[in-house]
Backbone as numpy.savetxt, mean C-alpha at the origin, in Angstrom:
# Nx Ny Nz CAx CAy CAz Cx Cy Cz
-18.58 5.05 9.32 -17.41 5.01 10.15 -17.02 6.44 10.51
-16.21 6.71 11.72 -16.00 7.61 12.42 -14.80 8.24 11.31
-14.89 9.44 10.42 -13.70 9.72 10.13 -12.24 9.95 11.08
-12.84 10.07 11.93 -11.57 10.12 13.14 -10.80 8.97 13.11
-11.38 8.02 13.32 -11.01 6.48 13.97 -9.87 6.05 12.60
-10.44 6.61 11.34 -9.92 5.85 10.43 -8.72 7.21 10.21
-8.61 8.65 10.56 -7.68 9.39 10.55 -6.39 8.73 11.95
-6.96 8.18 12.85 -5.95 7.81 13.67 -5.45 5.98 13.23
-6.32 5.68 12.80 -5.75 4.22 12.03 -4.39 4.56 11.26
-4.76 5.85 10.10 -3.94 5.44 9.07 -2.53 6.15 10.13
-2.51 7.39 10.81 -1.51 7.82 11.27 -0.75 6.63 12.18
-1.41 5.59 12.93 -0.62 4.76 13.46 0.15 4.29 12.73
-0.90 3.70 11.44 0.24 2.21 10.56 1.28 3.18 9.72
1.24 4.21 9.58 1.96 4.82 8.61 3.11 5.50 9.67
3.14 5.44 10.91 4.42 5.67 12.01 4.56 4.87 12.23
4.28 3.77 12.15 4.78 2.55 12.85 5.31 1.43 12.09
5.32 1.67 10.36 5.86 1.10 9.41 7.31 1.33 9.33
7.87 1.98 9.95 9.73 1.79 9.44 10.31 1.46 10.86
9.15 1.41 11.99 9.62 0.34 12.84 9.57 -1.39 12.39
8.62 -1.40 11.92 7.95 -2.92 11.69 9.06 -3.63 10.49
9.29 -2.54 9.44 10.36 -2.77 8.56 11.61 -2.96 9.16
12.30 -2.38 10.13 13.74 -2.73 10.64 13.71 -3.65 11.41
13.03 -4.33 11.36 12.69 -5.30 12.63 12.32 -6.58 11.65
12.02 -6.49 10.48 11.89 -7.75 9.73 13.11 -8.08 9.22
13.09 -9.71 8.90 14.23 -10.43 8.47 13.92 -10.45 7.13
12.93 -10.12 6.25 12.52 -10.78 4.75 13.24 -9.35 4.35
13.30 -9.96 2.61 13.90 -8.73 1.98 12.44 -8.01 1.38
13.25 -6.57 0.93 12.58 -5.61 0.76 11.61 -5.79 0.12
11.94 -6.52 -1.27 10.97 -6.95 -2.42 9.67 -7.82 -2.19
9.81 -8.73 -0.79 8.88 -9.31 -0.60 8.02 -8.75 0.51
8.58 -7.67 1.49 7.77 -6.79 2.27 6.96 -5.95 1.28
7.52 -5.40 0.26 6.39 -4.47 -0.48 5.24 -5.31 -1.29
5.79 -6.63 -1.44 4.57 -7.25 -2.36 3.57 -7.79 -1.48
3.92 -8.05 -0.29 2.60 -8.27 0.55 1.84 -7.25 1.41
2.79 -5.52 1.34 1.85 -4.88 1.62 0.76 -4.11 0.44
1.40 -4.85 -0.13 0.38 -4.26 -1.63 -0.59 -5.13 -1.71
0.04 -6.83 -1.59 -1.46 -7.62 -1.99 -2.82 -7.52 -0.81
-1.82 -7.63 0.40 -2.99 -7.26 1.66 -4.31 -6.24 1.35
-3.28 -4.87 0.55 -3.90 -3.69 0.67 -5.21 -3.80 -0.43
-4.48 -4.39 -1.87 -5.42 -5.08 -2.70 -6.52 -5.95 -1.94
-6.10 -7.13 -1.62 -7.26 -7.76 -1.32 -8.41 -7.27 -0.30
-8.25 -6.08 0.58 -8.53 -4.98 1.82 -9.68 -4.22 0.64
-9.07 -3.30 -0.20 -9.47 -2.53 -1.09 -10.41 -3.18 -2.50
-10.59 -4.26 -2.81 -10.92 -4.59 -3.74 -12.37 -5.11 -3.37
-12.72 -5.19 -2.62 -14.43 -5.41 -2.56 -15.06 -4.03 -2.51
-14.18 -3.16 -1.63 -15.06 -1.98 -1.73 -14.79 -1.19 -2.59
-14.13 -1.48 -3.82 -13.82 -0.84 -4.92 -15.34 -1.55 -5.82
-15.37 -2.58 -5.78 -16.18 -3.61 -6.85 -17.90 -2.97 -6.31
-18.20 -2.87 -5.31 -19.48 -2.21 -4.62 -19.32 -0.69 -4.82
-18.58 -0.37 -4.97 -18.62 1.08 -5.14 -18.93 1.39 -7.10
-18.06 0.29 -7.50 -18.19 0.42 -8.80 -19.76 -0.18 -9.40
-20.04 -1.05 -8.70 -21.29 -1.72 -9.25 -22.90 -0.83 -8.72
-22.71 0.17 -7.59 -23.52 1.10 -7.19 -23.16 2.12 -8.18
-22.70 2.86 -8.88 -22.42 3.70 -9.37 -22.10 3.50 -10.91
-22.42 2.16 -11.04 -22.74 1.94 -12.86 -21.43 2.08 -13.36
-20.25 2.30 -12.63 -19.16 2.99 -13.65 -18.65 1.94 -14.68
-17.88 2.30 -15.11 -17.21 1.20 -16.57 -15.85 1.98 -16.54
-14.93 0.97 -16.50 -13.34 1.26 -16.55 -12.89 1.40 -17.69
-12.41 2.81 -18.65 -11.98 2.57 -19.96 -10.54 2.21 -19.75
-9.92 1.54 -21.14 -8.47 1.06 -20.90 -7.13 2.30 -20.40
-7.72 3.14 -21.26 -6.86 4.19 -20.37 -6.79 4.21 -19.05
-8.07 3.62 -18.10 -8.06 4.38 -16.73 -7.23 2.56 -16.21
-8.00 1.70 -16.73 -7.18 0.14 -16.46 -5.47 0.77 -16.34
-5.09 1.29 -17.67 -3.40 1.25 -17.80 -3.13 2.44 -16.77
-4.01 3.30 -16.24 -3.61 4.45 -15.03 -3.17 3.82 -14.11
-4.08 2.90 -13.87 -4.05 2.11 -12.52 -2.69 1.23 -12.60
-2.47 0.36 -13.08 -1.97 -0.97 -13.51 -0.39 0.22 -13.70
0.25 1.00 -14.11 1.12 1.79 -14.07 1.52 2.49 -12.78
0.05 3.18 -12.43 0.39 3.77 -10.61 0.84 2.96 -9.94
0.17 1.45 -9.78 0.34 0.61 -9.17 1.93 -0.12 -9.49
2.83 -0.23 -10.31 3.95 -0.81 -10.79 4.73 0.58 -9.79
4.81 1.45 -10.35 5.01 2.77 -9.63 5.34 2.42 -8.06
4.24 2.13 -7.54 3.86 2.27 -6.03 4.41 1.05 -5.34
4.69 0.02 -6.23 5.59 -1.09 -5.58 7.16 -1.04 -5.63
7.72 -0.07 -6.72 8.71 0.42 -7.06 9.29 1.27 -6.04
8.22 2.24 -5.53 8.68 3.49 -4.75 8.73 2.26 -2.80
8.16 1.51 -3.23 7.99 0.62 -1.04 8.90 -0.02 -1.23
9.67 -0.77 -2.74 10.54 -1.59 -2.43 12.17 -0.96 -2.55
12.09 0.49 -2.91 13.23 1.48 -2.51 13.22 1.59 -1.00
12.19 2.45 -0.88 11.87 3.23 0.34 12.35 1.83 1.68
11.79 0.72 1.73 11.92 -0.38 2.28 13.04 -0.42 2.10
14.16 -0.98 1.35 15.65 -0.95 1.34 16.29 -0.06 1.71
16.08 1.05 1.82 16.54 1.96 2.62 16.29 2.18 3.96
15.26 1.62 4.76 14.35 1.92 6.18 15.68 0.04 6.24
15.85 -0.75 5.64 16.42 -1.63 5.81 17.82 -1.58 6.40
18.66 -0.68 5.35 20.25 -0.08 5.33 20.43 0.41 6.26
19.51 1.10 6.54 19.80 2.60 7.46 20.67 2.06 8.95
21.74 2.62 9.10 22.57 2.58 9.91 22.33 3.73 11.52
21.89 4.21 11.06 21.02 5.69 12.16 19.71 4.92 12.79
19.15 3.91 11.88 17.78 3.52 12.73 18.12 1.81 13.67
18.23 1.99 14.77 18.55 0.73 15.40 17.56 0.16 16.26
């Protein structure tokens, strides 16, 4: 793939997310859990091929890295989201 194509992918969805957010009726908590599972289910084959080409083995430390970043990262969209929600300046 064109690194370009996928440098102008991510810059779209990532400007065009706190439009898409003020414009939804669902609450915050359930906008961040489906951009996480999307992103999961998006990310998780080419995690599993990447892992199975490359022999790796997940020790529990790196499991609880993940499984923590990830609690983290739904924590920080379902702020960030309530706020792109509130916001009185964005109409």
């Amino acid at each position: 793939m064109n690194p370009y194509i996928a440098l102008i992918a991510g810059v779209l969805a990532v400007t065009s997310s706190a439009i898409l957010v003020k414009y939804s009726t669902a609450d915050a908590g359930v906008i961040a859990f489906y951009r996480l599972f999307f992103t999961t289910i998006i990310m998780l084959p080419i995690f599993l091929a990447a892992r199975k080409k490359a022999k790796m083995r997940m020790l529990k430390k790196d499991l609880l890295f993940s499984i923590s970043s990830g609690a983290l990262l739904a924590f920080h969209f379902i702020l960030w989201f309530e706020s792109a929600l509130r916001s009185k300046n964005f109409s």
